[in-house]
C-alpha positions in Angstrom: -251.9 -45.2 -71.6 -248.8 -43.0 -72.0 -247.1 -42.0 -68.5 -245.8 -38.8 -68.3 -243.4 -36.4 -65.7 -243.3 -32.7 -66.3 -240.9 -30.6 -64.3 -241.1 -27.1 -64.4 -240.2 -24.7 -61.4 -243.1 -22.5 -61.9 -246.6 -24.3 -60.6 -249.1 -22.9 -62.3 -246.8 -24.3 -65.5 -246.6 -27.6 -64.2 -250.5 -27.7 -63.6 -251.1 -26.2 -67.1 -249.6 -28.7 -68.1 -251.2 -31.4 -66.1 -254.5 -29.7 -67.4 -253.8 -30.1 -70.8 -252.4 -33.4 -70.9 -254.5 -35.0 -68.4 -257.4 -33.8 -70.7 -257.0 -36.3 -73.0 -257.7 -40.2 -72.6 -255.0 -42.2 -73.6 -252.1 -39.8 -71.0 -251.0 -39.7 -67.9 -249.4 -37.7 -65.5 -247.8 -39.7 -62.8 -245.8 -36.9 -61.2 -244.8 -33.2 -61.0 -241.6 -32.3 -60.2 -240.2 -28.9 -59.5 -236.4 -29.1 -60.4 -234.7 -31.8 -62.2 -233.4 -33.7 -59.4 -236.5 -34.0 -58.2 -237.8 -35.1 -61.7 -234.9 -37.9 -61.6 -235.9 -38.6 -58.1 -239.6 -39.0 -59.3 -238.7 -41.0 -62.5 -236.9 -43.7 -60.9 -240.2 -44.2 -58.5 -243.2 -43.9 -61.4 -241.2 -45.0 -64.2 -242.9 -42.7 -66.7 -242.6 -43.1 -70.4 -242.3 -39.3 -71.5 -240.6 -37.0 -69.4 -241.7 -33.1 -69.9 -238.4 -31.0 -68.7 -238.3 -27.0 -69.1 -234.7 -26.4 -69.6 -234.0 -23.6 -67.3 -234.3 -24.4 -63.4 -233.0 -23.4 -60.4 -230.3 -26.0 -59.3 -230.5 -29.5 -61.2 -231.5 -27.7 -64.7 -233.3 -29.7 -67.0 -230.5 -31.2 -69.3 -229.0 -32.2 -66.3 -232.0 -34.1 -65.4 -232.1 -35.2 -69.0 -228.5 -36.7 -69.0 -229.1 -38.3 -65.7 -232.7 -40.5 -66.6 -231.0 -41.6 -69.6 -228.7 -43.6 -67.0 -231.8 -45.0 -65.5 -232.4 -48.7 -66.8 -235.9 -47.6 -68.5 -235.0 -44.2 -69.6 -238.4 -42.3 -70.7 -238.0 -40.1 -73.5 -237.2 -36.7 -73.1 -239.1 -34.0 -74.2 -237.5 -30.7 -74.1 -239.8 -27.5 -72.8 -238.4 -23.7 -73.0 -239.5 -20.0 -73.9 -236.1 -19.7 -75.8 -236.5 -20.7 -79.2 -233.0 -21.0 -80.0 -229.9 -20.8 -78.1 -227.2 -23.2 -77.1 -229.4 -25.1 -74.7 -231.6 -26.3 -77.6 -228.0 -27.9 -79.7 -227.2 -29.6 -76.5 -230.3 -31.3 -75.3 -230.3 -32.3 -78.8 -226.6 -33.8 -78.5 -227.9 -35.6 -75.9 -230.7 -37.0 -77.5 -234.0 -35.5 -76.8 -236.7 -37.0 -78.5 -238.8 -33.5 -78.9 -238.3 -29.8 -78.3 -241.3 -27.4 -77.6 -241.8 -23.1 -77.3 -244.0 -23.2 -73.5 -246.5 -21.1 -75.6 -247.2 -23.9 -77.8 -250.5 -24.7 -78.1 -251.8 -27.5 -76.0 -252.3 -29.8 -79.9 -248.6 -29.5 -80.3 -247.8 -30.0 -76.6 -250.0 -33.7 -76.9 -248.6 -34.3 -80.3 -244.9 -34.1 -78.9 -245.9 -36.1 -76.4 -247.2 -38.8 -78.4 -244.5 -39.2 -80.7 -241.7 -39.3 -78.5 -243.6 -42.0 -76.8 -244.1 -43.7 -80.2 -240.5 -43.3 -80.8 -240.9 -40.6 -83.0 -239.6 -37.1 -82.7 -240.9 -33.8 -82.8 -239.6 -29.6 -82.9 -241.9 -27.2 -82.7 -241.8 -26.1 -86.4 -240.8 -22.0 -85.7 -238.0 -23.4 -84.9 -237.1 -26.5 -87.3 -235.8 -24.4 -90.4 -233.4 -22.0 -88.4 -232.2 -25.1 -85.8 -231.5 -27.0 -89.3 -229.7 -23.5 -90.0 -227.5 -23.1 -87.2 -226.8 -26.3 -85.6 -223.6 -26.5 -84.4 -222.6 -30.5 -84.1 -220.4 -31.2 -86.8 -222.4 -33.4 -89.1 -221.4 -35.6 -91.9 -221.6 -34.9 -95.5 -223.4 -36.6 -98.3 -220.1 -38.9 -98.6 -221.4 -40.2 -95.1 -224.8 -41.2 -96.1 -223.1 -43.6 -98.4 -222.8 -45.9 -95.6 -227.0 -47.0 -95.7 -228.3 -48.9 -98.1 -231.1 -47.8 -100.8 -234.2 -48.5 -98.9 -232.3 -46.9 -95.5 -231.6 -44.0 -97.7 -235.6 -43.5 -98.4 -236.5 -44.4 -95.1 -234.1 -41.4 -93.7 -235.3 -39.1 -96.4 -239.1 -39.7 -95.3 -238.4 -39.6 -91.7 -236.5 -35.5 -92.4 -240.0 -35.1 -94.2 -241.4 -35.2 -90.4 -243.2 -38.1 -90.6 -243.6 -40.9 -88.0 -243.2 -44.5 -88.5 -246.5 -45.2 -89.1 -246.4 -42.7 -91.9 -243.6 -43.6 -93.2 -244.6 -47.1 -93.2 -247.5 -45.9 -95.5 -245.7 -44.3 -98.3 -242.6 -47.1 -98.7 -245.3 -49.5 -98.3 -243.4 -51.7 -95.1 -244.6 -52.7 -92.0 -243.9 -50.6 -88.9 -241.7 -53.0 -87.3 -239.5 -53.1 -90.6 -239.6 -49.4 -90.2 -238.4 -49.3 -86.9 -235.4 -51.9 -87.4 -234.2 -49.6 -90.4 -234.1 -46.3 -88.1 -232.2 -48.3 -85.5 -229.5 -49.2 -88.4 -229.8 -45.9 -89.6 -229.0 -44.1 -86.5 -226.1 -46.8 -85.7 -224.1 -46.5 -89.0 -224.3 -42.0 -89.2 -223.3 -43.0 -85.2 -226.6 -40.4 -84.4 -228.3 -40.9 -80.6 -232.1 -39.2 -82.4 -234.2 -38.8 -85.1 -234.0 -35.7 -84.9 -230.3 -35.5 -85.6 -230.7 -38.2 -88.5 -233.5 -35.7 -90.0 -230.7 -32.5 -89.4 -228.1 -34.7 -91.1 -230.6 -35.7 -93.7 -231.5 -31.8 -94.3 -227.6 -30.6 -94.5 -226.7 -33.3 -96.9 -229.4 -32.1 -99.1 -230.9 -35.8 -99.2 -234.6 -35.9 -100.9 -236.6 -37.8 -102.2 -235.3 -37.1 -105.4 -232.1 -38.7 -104.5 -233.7 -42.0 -103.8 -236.2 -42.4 -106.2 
């Protein structure tokens, strides 16, 4: 069972949210928060394994919040909730290493999808947004030159994972086991000196890395 915090300051948000989640068997939601302090507040008490922030709140905003469970000795992964599609709030919950970012009109598939792969240790953006956050993202990334750091099969294992995929997928296709999978994307992320997937996948895109490259 995946356990999962969303913090929104508008209620009938949070309980959408709690509708749509709830509504399917293998999640949980273990609290409700209204602002992010009280989402920190509530995450130190349930321990939840997802965390569900909207960005903008009154008081303790949501990357606040976001910095502040990653402090906490099981920090859930953060999942990052907004009606702005792009702005500077979205390059700086990514700095700090949110695991997913999601419109609030996404549909409730893409909302449960997110939610599953940041528990899974995946990552997920809503994909209006992918192509022009791969566009305009303003950390200054590496260049190709960097990538020369990873071995061969970390190179295809990085240029899968910018294809979107999952471990599990990605185990698939270069034919490894999931745990191999997962020991490669810690090295990977620990050599480009990334904190996400997601930024390994951005890196991955601006250095023009495909499959092509690795084949």
């Amino acid at each position: 069972m995946i356990r999962v915090l969303v913090a929104d300051d508008e209620w009938m948000v949070r309980e959408m949210l709690r509708t749509i989640l709830q509504a399917e068997g293998d999640i949980e939601v273990v609290a409700a928060a209204g602002d992010g302090a009280e989402a920190v507040a509530l995450a130190r008490r349930h321990r939840p394994d997802v965390a569900l922030l909207d960005i903008r709140m009154p008081g303790t905003d949501g990357l606040t919040a976001a910095r502040e469970l990653a402090r906490l000795s099981t920090p859930p992964k953060v999942v990052m909730l907004t009606t702005f599609d792009l702005d500077e709030y979205v390059h700086t919950a990514l700095r700090d290493g949110a695991a997913g970012f999601l419109l609030k009109d996404a549909t409730a598939a893409e909302m449960t999808i997110a939610v599953r792969a940041a528990a899974a240790g995946d990552a997920m953006l809503s994909p209006r947004v992918t192509r022009r956050l791969l566009d305009t993202f303003t950390r200054q990334l590496p260049d190709r030159e960097r990538l020369g750091r990873l071995t061969a099969k970390e190179r295809h294992v990085l240029a899968t994972l910018a294809g979107g995929h999952g471990n599990a997928e990605i185990a698939r296709r270069l034919h490894l086991s999931e745990a191999t999978v997962k020991t490669h994307v810690s090295r990977i992320l620990a050599k480009l000196e990334l904190t996400s997937r997601v930024q390994a996948a951005i890196l991955a895109h601006r250095a023009g890395l495909t499959h092509d490259d690795v084949s």
